[in-house]
N, CA and C atoms of all chains as a GROMACS GRO file, in nm:
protein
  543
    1UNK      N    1   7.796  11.055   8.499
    1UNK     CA    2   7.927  11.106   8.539
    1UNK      C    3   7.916  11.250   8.587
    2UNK      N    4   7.879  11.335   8.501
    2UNK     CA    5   7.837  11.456   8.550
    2UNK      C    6   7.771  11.482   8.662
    3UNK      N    7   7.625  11.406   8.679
    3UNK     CA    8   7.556  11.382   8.795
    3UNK      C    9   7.620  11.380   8.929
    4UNK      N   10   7.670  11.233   8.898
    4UNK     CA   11   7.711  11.200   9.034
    4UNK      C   12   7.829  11.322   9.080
    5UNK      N   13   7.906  11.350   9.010
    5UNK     CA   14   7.984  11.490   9.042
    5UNK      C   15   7.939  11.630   9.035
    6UNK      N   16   7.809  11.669   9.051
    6UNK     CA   17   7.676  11.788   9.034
    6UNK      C   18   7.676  11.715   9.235
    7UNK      N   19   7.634  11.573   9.235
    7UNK     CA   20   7.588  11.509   9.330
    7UNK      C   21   7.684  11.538   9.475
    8UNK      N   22   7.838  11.516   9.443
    8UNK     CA   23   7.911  11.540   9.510
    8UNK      C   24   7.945  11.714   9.574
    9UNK      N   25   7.972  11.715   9.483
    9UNK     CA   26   7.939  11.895   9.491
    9UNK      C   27   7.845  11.973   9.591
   10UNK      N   28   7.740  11.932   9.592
   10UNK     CA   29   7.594  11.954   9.614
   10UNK      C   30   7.631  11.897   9.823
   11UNK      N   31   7.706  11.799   9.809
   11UNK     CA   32   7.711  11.735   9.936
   11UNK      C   33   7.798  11.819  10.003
   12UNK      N   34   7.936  11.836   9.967
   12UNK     CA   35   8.024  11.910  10.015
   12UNK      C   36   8.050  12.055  10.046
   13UNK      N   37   7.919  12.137   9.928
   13UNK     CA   38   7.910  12.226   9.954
   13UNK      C   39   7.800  12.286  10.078
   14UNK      N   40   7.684  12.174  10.079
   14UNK     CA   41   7.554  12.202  10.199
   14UNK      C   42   7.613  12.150  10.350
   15UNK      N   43   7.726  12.105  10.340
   15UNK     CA   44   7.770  12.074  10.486
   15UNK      C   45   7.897  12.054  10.517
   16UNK      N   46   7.937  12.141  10.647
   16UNK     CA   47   8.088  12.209  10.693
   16UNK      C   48   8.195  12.046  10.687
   17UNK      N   49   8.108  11.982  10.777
   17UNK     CA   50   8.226  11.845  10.732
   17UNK      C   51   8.179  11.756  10.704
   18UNK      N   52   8.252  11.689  10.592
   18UNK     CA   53   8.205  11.540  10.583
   18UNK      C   54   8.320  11.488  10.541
   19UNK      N   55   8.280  11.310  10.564
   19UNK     CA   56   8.386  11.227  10.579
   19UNK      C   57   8.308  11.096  10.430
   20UNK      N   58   8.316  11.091  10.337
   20UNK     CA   59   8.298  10.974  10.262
   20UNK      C   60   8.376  10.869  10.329
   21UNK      N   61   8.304  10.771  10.349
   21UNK     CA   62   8.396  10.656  10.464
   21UNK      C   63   8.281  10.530  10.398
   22UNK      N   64   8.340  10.404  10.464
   22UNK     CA   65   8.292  10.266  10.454
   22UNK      C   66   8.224  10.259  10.554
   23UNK      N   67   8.137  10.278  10.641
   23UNK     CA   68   8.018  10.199  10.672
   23UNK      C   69   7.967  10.337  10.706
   24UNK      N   70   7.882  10.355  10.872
   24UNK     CA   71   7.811  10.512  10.906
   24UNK      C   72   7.948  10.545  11.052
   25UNK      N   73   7.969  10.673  11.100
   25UNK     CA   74   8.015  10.724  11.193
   25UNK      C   75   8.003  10.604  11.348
   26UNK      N   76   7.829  10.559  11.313
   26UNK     CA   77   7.792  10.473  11.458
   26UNK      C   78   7.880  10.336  11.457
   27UNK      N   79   7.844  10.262  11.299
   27UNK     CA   80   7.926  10.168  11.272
   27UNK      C   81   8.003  10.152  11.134
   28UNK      N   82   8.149  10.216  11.181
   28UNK     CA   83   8.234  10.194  11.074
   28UNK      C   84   8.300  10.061  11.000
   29UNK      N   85   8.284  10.020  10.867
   29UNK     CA   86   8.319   9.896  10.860
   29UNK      C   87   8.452   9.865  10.798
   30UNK      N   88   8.508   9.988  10.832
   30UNK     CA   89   8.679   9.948  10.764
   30UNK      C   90   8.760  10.039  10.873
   31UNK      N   91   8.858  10.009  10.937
   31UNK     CA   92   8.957  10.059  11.040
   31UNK      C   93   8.983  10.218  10.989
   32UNK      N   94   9.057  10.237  10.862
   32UNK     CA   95   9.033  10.385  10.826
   32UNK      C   96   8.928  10.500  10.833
   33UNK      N   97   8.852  10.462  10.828
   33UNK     CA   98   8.732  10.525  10.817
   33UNK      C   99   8.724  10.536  10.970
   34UNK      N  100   8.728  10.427  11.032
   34UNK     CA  101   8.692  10.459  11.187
   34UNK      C  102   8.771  10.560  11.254
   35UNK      N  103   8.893  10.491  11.187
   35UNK     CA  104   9.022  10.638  11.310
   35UNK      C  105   8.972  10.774  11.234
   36UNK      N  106   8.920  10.831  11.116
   36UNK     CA  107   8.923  10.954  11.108
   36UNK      C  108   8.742  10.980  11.176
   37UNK      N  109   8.678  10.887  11.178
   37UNK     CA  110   8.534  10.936  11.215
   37UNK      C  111   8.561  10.996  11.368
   38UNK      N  112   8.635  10.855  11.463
   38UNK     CA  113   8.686  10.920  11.566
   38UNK      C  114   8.767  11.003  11.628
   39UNK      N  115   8.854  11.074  11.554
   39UNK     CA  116   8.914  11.188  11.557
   39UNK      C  117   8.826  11.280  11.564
   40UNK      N  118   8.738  11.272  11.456
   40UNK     CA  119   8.637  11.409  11.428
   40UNK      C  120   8.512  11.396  11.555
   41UNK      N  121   8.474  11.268  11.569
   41UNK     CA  122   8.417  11.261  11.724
   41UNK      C  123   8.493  11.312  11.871
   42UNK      N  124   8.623  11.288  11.841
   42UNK     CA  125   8.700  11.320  11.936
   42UNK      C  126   8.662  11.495  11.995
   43UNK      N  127   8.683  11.537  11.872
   43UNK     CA  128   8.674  11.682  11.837
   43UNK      C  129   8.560  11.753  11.917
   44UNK      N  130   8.452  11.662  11.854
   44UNK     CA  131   8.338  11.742  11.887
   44UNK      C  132   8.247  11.740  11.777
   45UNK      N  133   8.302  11.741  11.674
   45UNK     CA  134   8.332  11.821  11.531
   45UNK      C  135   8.171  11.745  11.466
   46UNK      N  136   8.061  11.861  11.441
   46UNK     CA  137   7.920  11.767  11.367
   46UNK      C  138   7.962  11.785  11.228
   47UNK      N  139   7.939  11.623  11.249
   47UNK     CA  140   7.983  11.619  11.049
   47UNK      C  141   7.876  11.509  10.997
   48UNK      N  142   7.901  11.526  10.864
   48UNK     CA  143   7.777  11.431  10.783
   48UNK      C  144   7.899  11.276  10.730
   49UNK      N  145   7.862  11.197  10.781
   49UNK     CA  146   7.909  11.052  10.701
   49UNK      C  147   7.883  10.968  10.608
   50UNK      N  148   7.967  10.991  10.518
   50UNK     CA  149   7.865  10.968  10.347
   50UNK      C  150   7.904  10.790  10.380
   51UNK      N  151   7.798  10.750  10.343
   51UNK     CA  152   7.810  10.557  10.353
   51UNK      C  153   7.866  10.543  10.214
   52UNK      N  154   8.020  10.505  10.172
   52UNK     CA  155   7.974  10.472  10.023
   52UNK      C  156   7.970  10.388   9.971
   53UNK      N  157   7.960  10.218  10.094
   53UNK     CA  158   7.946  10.121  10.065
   53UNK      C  159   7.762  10.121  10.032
   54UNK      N  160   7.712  10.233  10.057
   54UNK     CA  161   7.572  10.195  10.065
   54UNK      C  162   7.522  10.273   9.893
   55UNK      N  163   7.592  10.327   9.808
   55UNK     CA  164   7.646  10.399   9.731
   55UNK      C  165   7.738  10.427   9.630
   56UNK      N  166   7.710  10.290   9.512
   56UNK     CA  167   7.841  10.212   9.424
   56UNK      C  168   7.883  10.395   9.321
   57UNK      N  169   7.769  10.421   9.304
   57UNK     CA  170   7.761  10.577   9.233
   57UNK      C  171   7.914  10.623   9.278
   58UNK      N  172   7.842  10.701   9.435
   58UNK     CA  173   7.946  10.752   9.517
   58UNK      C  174   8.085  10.703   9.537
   59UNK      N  175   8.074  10.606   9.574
   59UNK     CA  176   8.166  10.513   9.605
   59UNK      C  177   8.277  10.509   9.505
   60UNK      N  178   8.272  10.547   9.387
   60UNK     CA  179   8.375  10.515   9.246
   60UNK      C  180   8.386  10.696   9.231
   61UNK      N  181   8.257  10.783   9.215
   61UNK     CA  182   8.251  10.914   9.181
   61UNK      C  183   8.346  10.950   9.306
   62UNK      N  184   8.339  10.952   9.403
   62UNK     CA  185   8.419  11.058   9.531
   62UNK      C  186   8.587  11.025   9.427
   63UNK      N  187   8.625  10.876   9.405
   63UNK     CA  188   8.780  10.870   9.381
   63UNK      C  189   8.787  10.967   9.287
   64UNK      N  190   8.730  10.956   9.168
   64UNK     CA  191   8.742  11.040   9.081
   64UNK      C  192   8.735  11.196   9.093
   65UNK      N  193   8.646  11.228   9.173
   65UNK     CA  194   8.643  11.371   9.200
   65UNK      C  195   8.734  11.392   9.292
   66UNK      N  196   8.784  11.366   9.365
   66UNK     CA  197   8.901  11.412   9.403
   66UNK      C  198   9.052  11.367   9.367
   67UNK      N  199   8.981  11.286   9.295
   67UNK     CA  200   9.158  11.258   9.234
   67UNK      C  201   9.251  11.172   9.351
   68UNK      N  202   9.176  11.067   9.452
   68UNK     CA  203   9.254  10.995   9.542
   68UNK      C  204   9.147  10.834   9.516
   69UNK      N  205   9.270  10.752   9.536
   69UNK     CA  206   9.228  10.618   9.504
   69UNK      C  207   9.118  10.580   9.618
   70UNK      N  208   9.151  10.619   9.750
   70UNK     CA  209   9.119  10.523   9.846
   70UNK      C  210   8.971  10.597   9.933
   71UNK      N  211   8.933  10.550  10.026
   71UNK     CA  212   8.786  10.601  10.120
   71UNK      C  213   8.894  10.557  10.243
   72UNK      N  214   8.890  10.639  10.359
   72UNK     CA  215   8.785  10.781  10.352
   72UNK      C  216   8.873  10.891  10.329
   73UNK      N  217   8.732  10.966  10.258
   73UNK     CA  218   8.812  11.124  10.231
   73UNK      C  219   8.758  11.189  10.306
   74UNK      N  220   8.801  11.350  10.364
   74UNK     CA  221   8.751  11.428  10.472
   74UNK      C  222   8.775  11.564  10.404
   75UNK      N  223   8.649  11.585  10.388
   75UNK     CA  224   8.637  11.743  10.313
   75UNK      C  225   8.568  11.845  10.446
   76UNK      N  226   8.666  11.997  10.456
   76UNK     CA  227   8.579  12.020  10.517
   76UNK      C  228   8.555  12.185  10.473
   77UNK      N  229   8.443  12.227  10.468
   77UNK     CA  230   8.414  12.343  10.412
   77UNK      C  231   8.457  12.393  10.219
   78UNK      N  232   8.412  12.259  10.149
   78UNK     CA  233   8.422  12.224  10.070
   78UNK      C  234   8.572  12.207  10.010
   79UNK      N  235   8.687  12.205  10.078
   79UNK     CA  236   8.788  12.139  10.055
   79UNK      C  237   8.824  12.029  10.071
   80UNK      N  238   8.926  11.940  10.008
   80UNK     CA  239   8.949  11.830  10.052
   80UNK      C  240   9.100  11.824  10.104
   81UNK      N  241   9.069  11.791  10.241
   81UNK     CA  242   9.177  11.796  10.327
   81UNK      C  243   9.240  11.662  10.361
   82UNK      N  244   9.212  11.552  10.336
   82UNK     CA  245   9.320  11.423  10.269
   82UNK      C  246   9.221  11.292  10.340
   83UNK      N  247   9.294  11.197  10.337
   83UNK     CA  248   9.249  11.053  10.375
   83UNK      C  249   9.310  11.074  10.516
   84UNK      N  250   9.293  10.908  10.559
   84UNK     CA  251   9.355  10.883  10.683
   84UNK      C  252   9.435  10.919  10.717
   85UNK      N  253   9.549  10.882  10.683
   85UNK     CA  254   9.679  10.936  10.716
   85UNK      C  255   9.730  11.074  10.739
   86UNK      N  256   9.653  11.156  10.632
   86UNK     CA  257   9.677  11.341  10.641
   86UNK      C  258   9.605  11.326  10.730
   87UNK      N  259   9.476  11.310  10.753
   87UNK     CA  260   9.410  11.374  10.863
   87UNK      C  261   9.493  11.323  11.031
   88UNK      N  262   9.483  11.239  11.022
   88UNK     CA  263   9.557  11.175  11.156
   88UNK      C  264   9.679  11.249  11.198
   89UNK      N  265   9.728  11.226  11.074
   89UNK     CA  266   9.900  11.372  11.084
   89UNK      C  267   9.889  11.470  11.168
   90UNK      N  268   9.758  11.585  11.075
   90UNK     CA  269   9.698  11.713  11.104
   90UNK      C  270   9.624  11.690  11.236
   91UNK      N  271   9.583  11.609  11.244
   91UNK     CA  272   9.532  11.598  11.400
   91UNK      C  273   9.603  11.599  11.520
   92UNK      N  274   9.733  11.528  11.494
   92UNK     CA  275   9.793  11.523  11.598
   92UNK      C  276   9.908  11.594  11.624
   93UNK      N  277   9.922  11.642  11.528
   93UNK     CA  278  10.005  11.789  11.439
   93UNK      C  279   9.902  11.915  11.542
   94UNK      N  280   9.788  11.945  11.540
   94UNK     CA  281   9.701  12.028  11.594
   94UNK      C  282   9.685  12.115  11.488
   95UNK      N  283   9.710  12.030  11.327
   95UNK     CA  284   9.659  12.109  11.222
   95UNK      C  285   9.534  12.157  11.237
   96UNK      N  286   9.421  11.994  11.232
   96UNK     CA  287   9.278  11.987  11.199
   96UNK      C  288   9.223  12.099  11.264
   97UNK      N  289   9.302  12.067  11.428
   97UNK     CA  290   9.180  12.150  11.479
   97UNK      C  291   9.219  12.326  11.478
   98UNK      N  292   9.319  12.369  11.409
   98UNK     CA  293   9.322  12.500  11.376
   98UNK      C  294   9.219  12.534  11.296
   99UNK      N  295   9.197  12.435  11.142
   99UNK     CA  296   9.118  12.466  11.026
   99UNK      C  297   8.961  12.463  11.077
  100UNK      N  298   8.949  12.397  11.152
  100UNK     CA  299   8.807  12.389  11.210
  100UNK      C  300   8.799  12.509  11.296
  101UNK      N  301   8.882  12.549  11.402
  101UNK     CA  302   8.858  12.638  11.463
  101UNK      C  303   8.823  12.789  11.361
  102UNK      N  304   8.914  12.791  11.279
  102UNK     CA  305   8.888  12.938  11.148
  102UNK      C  306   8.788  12.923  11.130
  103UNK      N  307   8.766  12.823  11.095
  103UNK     CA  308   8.581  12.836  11.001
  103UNK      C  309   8.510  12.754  11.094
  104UNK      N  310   8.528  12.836  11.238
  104UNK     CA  311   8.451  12.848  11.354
  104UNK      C  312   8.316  12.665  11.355
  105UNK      N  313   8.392  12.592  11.338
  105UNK     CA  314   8.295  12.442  11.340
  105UNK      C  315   8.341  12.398  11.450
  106UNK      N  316   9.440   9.018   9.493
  106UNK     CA  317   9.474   9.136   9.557
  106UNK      C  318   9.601   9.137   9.646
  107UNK      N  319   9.687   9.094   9.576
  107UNK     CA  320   9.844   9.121   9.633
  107UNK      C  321   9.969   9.177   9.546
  108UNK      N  322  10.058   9.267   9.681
  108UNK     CA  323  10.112   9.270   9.582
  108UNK      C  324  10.297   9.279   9.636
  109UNK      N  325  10.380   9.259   9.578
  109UNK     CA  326  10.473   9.237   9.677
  109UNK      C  327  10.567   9.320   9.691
  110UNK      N  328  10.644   9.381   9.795
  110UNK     CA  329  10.716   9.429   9.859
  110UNK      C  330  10.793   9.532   9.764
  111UNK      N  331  10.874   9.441   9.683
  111UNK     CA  332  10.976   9.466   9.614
  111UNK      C  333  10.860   9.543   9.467
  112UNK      N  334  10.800   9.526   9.477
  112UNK     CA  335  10.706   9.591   9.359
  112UNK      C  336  10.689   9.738   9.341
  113UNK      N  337  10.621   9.740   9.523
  113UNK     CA  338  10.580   9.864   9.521
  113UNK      C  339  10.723   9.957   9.495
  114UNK      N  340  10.844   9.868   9.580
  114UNK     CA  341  10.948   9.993   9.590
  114UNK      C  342  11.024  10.001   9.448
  115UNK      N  343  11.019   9.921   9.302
  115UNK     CA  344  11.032   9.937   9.211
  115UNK      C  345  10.963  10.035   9.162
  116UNK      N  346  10.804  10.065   9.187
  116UNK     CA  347  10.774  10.178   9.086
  116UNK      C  348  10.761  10.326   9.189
  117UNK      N  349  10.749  10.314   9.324
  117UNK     CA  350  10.785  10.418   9.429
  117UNK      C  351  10.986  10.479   9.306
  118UNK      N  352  11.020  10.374   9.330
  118UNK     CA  353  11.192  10.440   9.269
  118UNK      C  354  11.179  10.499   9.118
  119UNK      N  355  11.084  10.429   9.077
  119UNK     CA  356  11.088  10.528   8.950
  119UNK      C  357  11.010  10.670   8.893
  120UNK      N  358  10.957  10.655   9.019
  120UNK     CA  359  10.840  10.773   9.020
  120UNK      C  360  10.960  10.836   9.089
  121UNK      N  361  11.058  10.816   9.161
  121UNK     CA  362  11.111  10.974   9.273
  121UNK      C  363  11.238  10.852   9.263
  122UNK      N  364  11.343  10.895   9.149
  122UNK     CA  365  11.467  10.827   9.161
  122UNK      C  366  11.518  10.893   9.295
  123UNK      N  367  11.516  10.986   9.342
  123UNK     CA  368  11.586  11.060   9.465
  123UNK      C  369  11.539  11.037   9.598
  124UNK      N  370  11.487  10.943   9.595
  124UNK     CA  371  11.402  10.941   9.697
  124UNK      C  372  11.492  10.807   9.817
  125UNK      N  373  11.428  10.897   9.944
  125UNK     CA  374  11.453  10.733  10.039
  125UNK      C  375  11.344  10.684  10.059
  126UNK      N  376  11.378  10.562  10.021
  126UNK     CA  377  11.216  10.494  10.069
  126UNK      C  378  11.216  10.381  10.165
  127UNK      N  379  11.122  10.413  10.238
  127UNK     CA  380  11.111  10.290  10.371
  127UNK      C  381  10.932  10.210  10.353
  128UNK      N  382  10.976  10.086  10.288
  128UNK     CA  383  10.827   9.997  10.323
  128UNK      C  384  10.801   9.928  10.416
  129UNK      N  385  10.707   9.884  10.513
  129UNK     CA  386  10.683   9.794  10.598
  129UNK      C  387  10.595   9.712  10.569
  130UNK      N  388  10.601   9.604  10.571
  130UNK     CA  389  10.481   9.492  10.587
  130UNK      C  390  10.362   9.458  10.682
  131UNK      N  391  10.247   9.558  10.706
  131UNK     CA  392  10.191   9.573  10.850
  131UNK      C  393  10.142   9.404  10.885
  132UNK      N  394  10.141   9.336  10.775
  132UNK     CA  395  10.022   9.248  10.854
  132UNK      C  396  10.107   9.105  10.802
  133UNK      N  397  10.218   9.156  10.693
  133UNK     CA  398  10.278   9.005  10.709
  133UNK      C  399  10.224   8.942  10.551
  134UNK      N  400  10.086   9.034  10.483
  134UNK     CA  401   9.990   8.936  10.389
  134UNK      C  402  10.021   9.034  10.266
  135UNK      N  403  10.118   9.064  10.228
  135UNK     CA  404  10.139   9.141  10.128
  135UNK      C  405  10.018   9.254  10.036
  136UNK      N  406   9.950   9.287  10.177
  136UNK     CA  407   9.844   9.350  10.145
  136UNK      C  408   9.810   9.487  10.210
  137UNK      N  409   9.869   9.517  10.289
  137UNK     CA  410   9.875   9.595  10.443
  137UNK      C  411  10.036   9.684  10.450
  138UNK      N  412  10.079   9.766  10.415
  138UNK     CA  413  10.199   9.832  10.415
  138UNK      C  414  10.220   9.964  10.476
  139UNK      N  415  10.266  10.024  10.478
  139UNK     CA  416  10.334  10.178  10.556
  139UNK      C  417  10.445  10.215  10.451
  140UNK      N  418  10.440  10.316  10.406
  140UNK     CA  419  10.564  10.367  10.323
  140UNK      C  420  10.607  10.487  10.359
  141UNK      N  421  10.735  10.556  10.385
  141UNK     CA  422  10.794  10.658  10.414
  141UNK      C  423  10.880  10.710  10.295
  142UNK      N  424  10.840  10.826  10.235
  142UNK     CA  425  10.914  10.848  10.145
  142UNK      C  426  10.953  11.014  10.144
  143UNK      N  427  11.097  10.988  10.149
  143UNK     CA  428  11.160  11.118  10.131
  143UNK      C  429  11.152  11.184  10.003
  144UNK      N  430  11.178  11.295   9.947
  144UNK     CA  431  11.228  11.291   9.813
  144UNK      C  432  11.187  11.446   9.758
  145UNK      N  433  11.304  11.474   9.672
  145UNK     CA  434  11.287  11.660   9.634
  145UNK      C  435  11.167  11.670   9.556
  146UNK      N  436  11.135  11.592   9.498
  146UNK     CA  437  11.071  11.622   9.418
  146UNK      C  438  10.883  11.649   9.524
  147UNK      N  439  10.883  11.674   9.615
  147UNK     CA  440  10.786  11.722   9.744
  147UNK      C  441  10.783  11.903   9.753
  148UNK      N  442  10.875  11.919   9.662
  148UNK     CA  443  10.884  12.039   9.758
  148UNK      C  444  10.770  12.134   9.698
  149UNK      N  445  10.718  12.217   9.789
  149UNK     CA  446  10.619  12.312   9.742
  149UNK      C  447  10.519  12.291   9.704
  150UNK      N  448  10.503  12.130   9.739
  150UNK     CA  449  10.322  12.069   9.718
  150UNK      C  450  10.268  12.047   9.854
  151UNK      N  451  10.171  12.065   9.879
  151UNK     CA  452  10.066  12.057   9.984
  151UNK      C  453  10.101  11.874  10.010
  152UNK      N  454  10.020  11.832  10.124
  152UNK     CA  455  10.045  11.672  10.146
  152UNK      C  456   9.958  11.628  10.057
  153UNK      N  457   9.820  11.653  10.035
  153UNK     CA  458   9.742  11.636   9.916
  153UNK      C  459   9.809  11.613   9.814
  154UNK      N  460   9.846  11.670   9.740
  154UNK     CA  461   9.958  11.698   9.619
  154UNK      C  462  10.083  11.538   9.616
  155UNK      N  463  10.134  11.600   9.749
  155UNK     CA  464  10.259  11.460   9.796
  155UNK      C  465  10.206  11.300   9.773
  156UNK      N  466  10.048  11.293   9.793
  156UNK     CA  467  10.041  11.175   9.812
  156UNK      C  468   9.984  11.166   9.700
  157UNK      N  469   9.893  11.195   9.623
  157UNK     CA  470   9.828  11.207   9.460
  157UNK      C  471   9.949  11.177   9.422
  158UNK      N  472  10.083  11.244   9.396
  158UNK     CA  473  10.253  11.200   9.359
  158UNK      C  474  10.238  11.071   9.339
  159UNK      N  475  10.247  11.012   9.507
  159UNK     CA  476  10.296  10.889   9.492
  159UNK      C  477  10.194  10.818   9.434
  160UNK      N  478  10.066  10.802   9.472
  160UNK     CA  479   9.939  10.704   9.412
  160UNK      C  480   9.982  10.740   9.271
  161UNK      N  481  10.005  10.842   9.199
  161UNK     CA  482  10.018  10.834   9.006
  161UNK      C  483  10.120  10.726   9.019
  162UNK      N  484  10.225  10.718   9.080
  162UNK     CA  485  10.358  10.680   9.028
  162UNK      C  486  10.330  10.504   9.079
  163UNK      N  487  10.236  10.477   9.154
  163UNK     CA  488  10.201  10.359   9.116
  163UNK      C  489  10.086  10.287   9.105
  164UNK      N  490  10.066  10.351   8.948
  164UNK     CA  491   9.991  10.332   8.804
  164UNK      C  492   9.845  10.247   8.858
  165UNK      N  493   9.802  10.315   8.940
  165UNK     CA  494   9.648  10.260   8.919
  165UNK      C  495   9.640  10.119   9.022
  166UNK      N  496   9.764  10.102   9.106
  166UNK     CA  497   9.749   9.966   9.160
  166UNK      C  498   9.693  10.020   9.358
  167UNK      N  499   9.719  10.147   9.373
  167UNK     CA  500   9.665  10.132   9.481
  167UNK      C  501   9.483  10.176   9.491
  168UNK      N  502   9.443  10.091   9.582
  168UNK     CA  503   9.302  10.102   9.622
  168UNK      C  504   9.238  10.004   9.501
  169UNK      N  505   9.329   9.900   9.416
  169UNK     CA  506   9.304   9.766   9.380
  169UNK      C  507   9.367   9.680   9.420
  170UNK      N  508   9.503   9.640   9.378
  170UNK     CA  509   9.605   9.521   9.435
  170UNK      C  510   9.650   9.533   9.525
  171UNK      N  511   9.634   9.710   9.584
  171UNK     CA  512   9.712   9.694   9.686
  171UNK      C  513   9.583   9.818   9.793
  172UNK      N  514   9.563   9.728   9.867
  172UNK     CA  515   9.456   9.773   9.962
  172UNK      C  516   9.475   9.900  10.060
  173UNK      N  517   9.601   9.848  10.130
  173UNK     CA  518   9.638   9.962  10.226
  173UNK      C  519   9.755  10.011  10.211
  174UNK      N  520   9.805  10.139  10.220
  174UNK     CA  521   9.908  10.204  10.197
  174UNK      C  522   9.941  10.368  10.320
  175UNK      N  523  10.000  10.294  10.392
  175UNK     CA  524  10.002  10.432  10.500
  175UNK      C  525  10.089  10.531  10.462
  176UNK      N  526  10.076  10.627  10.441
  176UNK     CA  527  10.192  10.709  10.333
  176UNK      C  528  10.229  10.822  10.469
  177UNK      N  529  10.372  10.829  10.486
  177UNK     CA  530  10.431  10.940  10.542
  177UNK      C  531  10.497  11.013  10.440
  178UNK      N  532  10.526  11.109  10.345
  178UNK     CA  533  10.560  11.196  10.269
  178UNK      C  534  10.666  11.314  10.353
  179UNK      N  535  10.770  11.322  10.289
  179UNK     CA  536  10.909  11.448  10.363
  179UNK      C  537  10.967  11.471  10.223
  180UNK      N  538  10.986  11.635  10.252
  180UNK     CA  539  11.038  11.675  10.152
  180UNK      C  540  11.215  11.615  10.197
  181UNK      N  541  11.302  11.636  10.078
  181UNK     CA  542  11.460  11.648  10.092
  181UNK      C  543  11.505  11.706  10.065
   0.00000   0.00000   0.00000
């Protein structure tokens, strides 16, 4: 338990974005995961794509560490800035790409 | 893994008696939904915050019985 949340930590903090999602960025295997990978492709935006179907650890540890039921989550610069739906909001809101632009990604 | 309509908006109402709530059925399979929920009790939380709200208020069933949940969150 600790681990895998040492583990998470460790991920979110060594890289500006990442997306814990169901399959990889190339091939996403759940519709959520895809609309926020492609948003962040849209962007530009280099991010790391945690597989956490490949990753039962991860996969149960991310809900818990952030305190949200569902995948995908989108942390960026070690915050967690929401699932699908927030991000999609903020995206089309021209939230996302303010927060990315600050912390120059 | 279903769960029905009238369920979710039973414990959505008791989590945020003040609330308006709008569910949709995306796919028809009582599995697939959209929820819009107004309600004061939003105010001064981040959307993070808004939607953690609603997932507590119904008790552990989403991202098991109930698969998809598109959440729009407004304060009132």
């Amino acid at each position: 338990m600790t681990n895998i949340n040492e583990k998470i930590k460790d991920i979110i903090n060594n890289n500006n974005v990442v997306l814990f999602m169901k399959g990889t960025p190339e091939m996403p295997q759940c519709g959520f995961s895809m609309t926020v990978s492609n948003i962040l492709k849209k962007l530009n935006v280099k991010f790391s794509g945690i597989d956490v179907l490949a990753d039962p650890e991860i996969r149960q540890g991310i809900k818990d560490f952030s305190n949200w039921p569902t995948v995908p989550q989108l942390y960026i610069k070690g915050e967690f800035i929401g699932g699908c739906d927030i991000a999609k909001e903020m995206y089309e809101k021209g939230e996302l790409q303010k927060i990315l632009k600050v912390n120059i990604i | 893994m279903a769960i029905k309509q009238e369920e979710i908006h039973k414990l959505l109402k008791e989590g945020f008696p003040d609330a308006d709530i709008e569910i949709n059925d995306l796919a028809g399979d009582d599995n697939h939904y959209a929820a819009k929920i107004r309600s004061s009790q939003f105010k001064g939380k981040t959307r993070v915050q808004q939607h953690q709200m609603v997932y507590a208020s119904l008790k552990g069933k989403m991202g098991n019985e109930l698969h998809a949940l598109a959440l729009t969150t407004e304060e009132k």
